[in-house]
DSSP file (Angstrom, degrees, kcal/mol; ACC not computed):
  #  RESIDUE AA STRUCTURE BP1 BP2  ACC     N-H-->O    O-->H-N    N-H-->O    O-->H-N    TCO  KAPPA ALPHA  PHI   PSI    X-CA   Y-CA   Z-CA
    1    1 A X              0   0    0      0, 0.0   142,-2.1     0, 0.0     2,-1.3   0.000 360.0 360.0 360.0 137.6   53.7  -11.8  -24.3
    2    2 A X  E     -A  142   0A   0    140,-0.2   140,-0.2     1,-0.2     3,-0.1  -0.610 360.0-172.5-104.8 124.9   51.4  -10.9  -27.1
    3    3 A X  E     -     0   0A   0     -2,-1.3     2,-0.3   138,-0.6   139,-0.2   0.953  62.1 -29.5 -56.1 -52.6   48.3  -12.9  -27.5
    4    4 A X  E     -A  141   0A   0    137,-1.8   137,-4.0    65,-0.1     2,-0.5  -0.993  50.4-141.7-173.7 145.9   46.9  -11.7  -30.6
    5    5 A X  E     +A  140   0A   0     -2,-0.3     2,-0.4   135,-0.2   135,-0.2  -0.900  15.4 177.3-129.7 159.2   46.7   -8.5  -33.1
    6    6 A X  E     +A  139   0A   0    133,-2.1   133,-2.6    -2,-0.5     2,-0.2  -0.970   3.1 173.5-151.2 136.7   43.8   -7.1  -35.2
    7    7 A X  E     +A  138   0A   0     -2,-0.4     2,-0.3   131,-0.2   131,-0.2  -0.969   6.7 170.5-142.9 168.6   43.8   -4.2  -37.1
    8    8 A X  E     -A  137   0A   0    129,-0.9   129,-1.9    -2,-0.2     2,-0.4  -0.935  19.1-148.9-178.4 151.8   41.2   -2.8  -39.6
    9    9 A X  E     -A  136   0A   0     -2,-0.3     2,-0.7   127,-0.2   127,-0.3  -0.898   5.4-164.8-133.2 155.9   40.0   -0.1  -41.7
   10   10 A X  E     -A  135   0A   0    125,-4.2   125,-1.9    -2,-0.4     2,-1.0  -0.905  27.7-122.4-135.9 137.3   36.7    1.1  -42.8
   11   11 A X  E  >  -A  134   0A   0     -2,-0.7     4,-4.7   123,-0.2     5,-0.3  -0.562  27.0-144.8 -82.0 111.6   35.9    3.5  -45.6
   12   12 A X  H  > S+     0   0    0     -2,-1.0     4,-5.0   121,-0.6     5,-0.4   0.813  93.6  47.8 -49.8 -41.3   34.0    6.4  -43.7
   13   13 A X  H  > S+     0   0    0    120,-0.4     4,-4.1     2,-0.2    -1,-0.2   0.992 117.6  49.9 -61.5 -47.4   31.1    7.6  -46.6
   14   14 A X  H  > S+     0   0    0      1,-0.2     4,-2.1     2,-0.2     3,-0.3   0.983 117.3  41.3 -46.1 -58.5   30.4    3.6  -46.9
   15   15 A X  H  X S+     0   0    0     -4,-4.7     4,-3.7     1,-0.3     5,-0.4   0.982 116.3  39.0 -60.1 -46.3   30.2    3.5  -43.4
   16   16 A X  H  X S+     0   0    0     -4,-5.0     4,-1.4    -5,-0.3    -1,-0.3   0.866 112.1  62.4 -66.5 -12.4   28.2    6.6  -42.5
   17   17 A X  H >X S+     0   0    0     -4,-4.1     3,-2.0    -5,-0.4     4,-0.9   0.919 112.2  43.9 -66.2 -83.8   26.1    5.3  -46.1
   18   18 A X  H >< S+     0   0    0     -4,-2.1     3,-6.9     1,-0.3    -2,-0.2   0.751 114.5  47.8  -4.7 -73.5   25.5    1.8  -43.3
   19   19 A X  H 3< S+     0   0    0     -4,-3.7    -1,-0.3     1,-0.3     5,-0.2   0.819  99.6  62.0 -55.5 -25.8   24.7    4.0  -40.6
   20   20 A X  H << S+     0   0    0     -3,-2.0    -1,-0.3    -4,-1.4    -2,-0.2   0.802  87.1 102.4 -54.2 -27.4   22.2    6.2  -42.6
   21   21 A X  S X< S-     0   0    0     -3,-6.9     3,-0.5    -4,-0.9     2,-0.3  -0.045  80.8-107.1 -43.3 152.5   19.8    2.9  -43.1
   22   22 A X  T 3  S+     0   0    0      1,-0.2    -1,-0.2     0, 0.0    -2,-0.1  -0.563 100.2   7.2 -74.3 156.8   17.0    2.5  -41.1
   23   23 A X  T 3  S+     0   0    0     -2,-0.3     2,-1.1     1,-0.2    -1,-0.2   0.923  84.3 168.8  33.3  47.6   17.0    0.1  -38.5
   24   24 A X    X>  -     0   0    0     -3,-0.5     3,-1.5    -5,-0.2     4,-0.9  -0.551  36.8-141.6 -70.1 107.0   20.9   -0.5  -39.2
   25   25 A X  G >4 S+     0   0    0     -2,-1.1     3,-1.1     1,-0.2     4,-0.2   0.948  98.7  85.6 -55.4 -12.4   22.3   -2.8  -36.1
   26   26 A X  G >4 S+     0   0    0      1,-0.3     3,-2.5     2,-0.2     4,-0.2   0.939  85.4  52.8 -50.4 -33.3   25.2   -0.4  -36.9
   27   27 A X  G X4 S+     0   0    0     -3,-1.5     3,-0.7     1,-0.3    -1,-0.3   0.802 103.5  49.0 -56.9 -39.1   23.3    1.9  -34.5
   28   28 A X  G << S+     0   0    0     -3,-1.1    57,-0.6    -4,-0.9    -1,-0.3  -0.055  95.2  78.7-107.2  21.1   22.9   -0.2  -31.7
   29   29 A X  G <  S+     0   0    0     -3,-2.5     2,-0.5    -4,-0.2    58,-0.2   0.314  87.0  64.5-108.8   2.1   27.0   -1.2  -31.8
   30   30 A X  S <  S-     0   0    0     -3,-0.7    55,-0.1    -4,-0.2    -1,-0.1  -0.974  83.5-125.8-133.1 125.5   28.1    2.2  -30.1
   31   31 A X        -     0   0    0     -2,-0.5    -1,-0.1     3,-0.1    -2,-0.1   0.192  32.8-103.6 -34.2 178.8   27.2    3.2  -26.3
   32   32 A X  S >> S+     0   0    0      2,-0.2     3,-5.1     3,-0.1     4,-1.6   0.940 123.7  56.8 -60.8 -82.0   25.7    6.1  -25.3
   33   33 A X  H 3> S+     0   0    0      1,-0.3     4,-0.5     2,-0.2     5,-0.1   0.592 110.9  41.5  10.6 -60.3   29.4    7.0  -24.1
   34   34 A X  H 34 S+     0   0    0      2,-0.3     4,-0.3     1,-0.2    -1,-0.3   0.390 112.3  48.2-108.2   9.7   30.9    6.6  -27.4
   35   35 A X  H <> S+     0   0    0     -3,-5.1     4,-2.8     2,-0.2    -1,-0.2   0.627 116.4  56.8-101.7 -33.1   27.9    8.4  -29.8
   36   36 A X  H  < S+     0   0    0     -4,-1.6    -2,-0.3     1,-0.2    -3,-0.2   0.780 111.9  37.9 -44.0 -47.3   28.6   11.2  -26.6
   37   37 A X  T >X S+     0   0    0     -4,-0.5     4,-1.2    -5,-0.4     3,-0.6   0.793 107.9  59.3-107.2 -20.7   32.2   11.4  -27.5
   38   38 A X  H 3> S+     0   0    0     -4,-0.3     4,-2.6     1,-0.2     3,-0.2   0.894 110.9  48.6 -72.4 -39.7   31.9   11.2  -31.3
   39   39 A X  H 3< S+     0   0    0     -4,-2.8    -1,-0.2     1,-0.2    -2,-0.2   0.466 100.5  61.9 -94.2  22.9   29.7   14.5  -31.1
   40   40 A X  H X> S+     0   0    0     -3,-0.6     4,-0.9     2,-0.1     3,-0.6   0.729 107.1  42.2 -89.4 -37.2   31.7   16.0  -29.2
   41   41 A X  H >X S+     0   0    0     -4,-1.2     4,-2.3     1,-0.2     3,-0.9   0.871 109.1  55.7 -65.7 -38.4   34.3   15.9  -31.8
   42   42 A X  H 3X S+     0   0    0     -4,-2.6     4,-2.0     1,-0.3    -1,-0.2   0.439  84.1  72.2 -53.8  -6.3   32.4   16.6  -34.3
   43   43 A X  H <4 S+     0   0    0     -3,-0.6    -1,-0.3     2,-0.2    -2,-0.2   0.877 116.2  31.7 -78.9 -50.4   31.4   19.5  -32.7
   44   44 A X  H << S+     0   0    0     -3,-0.9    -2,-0.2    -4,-0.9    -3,-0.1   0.979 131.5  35.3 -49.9 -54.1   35.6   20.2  -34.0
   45   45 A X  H  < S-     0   0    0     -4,-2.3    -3,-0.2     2,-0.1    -2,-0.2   0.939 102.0-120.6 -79.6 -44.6   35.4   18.2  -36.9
   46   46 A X  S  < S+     0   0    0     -4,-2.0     2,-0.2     3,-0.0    -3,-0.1   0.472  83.6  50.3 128.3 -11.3   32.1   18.5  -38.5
   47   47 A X        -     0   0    0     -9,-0.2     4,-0.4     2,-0.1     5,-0.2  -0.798  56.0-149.8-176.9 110.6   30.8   14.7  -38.4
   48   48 A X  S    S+     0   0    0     -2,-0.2     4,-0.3     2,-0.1    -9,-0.1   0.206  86.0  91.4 -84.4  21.6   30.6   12.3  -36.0
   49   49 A X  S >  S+     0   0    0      2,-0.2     3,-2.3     1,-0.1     2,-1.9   0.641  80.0  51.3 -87.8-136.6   31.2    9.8  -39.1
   50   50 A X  T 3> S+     0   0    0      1,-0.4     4,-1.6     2,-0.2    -1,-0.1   0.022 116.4  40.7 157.4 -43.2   34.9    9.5  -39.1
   51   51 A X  H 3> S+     0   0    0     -2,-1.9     4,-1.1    -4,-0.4    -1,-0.4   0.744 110.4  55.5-100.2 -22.5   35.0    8.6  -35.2
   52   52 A X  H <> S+     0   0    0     -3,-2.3     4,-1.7    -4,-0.3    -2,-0.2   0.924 104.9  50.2 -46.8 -43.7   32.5    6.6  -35.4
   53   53 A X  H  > S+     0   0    0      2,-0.3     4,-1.6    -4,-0.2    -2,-0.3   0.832 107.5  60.4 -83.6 -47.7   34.2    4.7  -38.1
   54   54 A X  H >X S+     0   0    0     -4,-1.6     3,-2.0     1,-0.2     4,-1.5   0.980 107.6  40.7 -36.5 -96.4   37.3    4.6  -35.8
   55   55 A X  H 3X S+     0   0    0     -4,-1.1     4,-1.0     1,-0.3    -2,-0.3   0.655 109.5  56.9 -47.0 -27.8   35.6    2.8  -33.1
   56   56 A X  H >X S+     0   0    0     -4,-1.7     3,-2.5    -5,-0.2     4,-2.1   0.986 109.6  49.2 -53.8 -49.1   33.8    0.5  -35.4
   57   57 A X  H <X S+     0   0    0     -3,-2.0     4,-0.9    -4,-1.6    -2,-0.2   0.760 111.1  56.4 -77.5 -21.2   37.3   -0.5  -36.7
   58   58 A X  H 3< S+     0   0    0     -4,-1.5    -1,-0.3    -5,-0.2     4,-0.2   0.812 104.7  43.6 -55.0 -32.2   38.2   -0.9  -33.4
   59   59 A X  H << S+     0   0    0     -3,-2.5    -2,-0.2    -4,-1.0     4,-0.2   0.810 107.8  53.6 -91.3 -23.0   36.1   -3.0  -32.4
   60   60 A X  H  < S+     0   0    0     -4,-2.1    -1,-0.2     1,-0.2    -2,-0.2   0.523 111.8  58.9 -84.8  -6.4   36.1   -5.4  -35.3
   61   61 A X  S  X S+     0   0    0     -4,-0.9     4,-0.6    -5,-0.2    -1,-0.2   0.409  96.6  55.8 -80.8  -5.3   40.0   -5.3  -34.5
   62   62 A X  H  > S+     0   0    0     -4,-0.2     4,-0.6     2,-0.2    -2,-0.2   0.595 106.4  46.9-106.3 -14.0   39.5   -6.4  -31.2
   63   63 A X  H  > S+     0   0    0     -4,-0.2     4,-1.1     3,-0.1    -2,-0.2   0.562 109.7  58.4 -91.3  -4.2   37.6   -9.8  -32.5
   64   64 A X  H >4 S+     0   0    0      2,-0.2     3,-1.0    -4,-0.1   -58,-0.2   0.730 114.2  41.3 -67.9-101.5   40.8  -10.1  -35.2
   65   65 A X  H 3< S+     0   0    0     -4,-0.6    76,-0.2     1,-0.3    -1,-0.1   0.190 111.9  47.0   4.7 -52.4   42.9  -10.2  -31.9
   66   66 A X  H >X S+     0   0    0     -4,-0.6     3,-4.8     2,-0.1     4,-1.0   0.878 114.2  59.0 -84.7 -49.1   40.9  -12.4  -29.6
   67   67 A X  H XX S+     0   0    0     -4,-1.1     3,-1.9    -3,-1.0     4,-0.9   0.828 102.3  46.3 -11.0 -86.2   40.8  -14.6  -32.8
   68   68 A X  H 34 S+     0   0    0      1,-0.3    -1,-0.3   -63,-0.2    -3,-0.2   0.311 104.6  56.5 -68.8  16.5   44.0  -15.1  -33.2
   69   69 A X  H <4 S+     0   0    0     -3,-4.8    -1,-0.3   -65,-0.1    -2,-0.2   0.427 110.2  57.9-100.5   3.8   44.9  -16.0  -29.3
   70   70 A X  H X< S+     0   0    0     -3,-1.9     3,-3.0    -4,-1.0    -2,-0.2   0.568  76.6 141.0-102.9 -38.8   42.1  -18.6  -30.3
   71   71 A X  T 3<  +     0   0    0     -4,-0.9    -3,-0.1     1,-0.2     3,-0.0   0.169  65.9  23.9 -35.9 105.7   44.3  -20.0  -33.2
   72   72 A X  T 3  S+     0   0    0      0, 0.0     2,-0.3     0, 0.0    -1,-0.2   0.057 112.7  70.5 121.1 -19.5   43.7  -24.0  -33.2
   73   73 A X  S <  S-     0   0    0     -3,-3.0    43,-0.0     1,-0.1     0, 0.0  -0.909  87.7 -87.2-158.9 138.8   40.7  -24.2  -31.7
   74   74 A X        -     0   0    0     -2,-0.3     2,-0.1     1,-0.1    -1,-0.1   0.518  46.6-105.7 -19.5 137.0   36.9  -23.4  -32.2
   75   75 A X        -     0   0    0      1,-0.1    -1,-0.1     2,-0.1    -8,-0.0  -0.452  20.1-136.0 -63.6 143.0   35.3  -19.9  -31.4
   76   76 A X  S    S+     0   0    0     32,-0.1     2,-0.2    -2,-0.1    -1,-0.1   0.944  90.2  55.0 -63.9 -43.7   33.2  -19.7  -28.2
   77   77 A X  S    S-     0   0    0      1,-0.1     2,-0.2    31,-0.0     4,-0.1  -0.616  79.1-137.6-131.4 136.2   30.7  -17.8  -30.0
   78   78 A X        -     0   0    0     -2,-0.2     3,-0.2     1,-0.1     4,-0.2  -0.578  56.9 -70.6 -92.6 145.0   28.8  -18.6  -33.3
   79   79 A X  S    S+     0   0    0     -2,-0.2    -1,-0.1     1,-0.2     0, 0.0  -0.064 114.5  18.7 -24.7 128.9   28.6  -15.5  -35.6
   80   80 A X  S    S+     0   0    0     -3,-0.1    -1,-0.2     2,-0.0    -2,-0.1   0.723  90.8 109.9 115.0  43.2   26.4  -12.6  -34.9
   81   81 A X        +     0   0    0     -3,-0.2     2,-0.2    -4,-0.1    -2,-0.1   0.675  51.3  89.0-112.2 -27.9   26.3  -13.6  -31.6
   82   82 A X        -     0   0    0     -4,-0.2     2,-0.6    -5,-0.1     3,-0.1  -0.506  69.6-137.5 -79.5 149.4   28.6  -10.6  -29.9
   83   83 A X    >   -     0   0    0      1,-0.2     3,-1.6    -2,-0.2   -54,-0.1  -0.907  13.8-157.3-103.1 135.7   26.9   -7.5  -28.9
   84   84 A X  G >  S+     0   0    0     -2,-0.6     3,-3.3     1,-0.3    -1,-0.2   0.877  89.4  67.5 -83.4 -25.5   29.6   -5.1  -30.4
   85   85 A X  G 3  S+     0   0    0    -57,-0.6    -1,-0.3     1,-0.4   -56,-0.1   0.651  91.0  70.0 -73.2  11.4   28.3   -2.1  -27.7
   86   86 A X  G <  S+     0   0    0     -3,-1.6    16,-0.8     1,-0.2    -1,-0.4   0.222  89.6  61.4-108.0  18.9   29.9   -4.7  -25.4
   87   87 A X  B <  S+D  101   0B   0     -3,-3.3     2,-0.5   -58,-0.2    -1,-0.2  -0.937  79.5 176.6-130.9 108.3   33.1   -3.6  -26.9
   88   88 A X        -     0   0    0     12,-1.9     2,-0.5    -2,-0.2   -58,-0.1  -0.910  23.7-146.0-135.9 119.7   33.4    0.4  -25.9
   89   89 A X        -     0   0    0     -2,-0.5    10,-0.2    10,-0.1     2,-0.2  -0.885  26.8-169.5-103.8 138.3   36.4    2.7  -26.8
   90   90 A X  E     -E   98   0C   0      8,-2.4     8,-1.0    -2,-0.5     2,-0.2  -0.382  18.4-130.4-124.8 171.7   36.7    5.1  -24.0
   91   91 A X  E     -E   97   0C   0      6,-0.2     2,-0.2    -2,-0.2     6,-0.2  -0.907  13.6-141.3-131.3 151.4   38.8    8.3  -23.6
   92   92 A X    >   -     0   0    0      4,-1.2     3,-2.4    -2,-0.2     4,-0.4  -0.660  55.5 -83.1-100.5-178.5   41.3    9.0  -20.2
   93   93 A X  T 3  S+     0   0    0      1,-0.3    -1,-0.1    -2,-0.2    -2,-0.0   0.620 134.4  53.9 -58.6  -4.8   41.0   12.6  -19.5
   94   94 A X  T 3  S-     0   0    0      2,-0.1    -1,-0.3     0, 0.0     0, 0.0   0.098 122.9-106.0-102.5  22.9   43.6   13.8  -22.0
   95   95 A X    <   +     0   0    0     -3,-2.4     2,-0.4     1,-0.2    -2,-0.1   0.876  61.0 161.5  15.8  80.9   41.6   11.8  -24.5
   96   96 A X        -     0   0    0     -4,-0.4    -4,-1.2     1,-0.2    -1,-0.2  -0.821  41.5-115.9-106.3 122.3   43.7    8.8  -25.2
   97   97 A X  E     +E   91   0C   0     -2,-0.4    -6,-0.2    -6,-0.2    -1,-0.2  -0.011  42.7 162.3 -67.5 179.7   41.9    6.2  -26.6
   98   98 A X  E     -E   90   0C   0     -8,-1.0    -8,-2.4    27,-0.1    27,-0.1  -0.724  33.1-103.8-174.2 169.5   41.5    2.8  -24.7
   99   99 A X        -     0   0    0     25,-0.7    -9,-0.3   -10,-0.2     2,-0.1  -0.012  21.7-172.6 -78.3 178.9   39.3   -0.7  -24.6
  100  100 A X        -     0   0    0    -11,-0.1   -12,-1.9   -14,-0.1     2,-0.9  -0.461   5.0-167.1-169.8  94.6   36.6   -1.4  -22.3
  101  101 A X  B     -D   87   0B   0    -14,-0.2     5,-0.3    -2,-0.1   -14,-0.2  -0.641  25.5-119.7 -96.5 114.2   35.4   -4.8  -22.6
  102  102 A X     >  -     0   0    0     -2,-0.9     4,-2.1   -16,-0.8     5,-0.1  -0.264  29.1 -99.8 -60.8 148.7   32.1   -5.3  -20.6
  103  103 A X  H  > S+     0   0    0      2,-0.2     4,-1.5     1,-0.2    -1,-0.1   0.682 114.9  39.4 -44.8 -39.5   31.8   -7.7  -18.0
  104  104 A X  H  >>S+     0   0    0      1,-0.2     4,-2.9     2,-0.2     5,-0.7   0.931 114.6  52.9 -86.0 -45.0   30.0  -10.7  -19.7
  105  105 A X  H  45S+     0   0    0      1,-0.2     4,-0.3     2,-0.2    -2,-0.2   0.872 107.8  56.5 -41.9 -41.5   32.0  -10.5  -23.0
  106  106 A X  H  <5S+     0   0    0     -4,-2.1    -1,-0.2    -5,-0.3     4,-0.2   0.787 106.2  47.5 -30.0 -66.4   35.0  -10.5  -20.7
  107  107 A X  H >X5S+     0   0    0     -4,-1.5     4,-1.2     2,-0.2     3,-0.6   0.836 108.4  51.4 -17.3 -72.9   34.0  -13.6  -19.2
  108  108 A X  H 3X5S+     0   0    0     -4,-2.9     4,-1.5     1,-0.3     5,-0.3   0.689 114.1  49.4 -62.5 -19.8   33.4  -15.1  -22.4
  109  109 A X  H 3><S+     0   0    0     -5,-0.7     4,-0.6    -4,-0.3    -1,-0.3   0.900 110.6  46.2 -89.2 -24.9   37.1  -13.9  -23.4
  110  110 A X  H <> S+     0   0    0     -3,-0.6     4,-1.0    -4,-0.2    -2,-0.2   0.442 108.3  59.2-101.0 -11.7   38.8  -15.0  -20.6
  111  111 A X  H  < S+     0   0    0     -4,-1.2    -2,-0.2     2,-0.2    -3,-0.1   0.811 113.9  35.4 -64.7 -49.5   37.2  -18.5  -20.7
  112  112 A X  H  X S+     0   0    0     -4,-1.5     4,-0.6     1,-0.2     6,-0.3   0.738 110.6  55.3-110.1  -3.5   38.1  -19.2  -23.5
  113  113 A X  H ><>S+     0   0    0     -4,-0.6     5,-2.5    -5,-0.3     3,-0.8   0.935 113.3  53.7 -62.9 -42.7   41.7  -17.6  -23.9
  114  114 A X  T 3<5S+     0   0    0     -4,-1.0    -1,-0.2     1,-0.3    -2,-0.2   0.599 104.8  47.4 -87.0  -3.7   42.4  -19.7  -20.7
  115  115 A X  T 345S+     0   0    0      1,-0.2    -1,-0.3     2,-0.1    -2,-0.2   0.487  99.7  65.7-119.3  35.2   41.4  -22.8  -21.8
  116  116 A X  T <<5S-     0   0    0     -3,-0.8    -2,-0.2    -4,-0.6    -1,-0.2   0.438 128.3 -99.6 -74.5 -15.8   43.3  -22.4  -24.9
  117  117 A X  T   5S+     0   0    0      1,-0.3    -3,-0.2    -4,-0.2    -2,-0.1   0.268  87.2 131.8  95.6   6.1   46.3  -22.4  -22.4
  118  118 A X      < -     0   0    0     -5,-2.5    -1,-0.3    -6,-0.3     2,-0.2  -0.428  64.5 -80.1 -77.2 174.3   46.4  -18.4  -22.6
  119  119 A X        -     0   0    0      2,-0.1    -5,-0.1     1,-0.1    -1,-0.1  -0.367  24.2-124.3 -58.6 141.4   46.5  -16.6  -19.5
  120  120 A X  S    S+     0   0    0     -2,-0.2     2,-0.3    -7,-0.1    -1,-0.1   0.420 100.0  32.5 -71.0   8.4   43.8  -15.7  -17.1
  121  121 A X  S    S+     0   0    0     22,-0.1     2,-0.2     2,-0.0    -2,-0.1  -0.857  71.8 163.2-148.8 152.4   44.3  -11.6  -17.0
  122  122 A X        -     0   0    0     -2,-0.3     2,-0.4    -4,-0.1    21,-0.3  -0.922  26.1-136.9-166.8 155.4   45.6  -10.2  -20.4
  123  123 A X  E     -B  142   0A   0     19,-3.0    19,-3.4    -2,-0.2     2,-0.6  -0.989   7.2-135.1-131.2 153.0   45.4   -6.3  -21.4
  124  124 A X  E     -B  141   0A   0     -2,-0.4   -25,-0.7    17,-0.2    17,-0.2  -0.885  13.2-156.8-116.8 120.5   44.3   -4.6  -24.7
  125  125 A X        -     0   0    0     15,-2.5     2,-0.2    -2,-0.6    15,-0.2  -0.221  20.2-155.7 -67.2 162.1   46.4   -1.5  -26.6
  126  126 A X        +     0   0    0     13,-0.2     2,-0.3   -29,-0.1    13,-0.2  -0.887  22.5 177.7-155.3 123.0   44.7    0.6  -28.7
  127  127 A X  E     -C  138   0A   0     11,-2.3    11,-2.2    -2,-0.2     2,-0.4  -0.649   5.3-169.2-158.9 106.7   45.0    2.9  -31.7
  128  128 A X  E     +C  137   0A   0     -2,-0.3     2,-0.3     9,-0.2     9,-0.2  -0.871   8.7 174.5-128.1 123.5   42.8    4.8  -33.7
  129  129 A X  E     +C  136   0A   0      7,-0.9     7,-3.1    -2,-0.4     2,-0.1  -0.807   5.3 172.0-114.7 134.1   43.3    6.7  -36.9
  130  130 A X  E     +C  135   0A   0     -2,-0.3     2,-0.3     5,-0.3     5,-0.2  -0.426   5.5 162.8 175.4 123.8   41.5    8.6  -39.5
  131  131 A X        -     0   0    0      3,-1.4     2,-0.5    -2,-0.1     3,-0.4  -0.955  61.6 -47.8-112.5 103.7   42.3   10.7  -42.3
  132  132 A X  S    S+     0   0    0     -2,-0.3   -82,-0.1     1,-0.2  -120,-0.1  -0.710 128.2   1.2  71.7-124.2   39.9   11.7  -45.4
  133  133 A X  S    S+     0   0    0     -2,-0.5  -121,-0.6  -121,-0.1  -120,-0.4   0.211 124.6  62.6 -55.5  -8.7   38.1    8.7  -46.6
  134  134 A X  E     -A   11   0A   0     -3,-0.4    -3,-1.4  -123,-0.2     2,-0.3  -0.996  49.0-172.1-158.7 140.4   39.6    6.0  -44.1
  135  135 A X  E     -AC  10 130A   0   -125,-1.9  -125,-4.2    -2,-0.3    -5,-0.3  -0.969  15.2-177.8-126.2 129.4   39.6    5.2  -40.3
  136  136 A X  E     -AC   9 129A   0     -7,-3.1    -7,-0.9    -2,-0.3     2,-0.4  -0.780  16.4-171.9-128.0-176.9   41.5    2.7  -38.9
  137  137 A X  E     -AC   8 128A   0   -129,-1.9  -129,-0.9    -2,-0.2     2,-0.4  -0.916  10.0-155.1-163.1 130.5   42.1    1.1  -35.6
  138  138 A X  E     -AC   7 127A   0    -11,-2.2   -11,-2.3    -2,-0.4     2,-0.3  -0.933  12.1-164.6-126.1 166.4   44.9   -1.7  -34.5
  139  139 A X  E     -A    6   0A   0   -133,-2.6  -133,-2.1    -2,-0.4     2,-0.3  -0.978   7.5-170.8-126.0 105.3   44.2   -3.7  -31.6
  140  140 A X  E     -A    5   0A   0     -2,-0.3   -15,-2.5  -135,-0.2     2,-0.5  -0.971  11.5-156.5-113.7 154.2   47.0   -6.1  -29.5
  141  141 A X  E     -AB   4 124A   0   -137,-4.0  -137,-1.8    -2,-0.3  -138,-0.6  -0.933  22.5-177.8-125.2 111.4   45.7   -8.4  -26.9
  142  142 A X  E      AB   2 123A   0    -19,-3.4   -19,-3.0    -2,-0.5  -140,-0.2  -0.761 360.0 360.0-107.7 155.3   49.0   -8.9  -24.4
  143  143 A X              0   0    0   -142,-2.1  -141,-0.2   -21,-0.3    -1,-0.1   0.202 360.0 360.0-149.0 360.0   49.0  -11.2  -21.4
């Protein structure tokens, strides 16, 4: 059954313009892991901007998602209150994207998905795109 979908896109110069700020929280929204695996591509590509920008849009697709399994009733969490590195796109060895949702964030997802009436185990899909100027990432949250 699908719980919820989120998709989103971010324009990469804007973004890598963000990330360029000092003392940007953008910085402090990607793991080790996933700043690890963006320069590793970039080592192909040229820019760890573009996957970067992927996983951001991922991740802000993955609160569209749990959102809308939410639909009717207040959010657990008051804005700016998730820590986004506590939402981490991972690679399997053929490097295939997938979610990772950290243990308390988890919690907090499964808490309140279940007392929405949703189910207490649920899995999240993944898919990340980006071409020229724009990265995108859609999200569904199945249970």
């Amino acid at each position: 059954m699908i719980l919820g979908i989120g998709m989103d896109l971010v324009h990469v110069p804007g973004f890598a313009a963000q990330l360029a700020q000092p003392g940007t929280a953008f910085a402090r929204a990607f793991t080790g892991a996933e700043h690890r695996a963006a320069a590793a591509r970039a080592a192909i590509t040229g820019s760890t901007h573009p996957h970067l920008a992927a996983r951001w849009a991922a991740k802000e697709a993955v609160i569209k998602a749990w959102s809308q399994a939410l639909a009717g009733h207040p959010p657990p969490l008051a804005d700016g209150e998730v820590n986004f590195a506590d939402i981490e796109v991972r690679a399997d060895a053929w490097g295939r994207p997938f979610l990772h949702i950290h243990p308390g964030l988890k919690e907090v997802m499964t808490d309140s998905i279940t007392a929405c009436g949703g189910p207490s185990e649920f899995s999240w899909h993944l898919s990340l795109s980006h071409d020229g100027e724009y990265a995108s990432a859609y999200v569904l949250l199945t249970g």
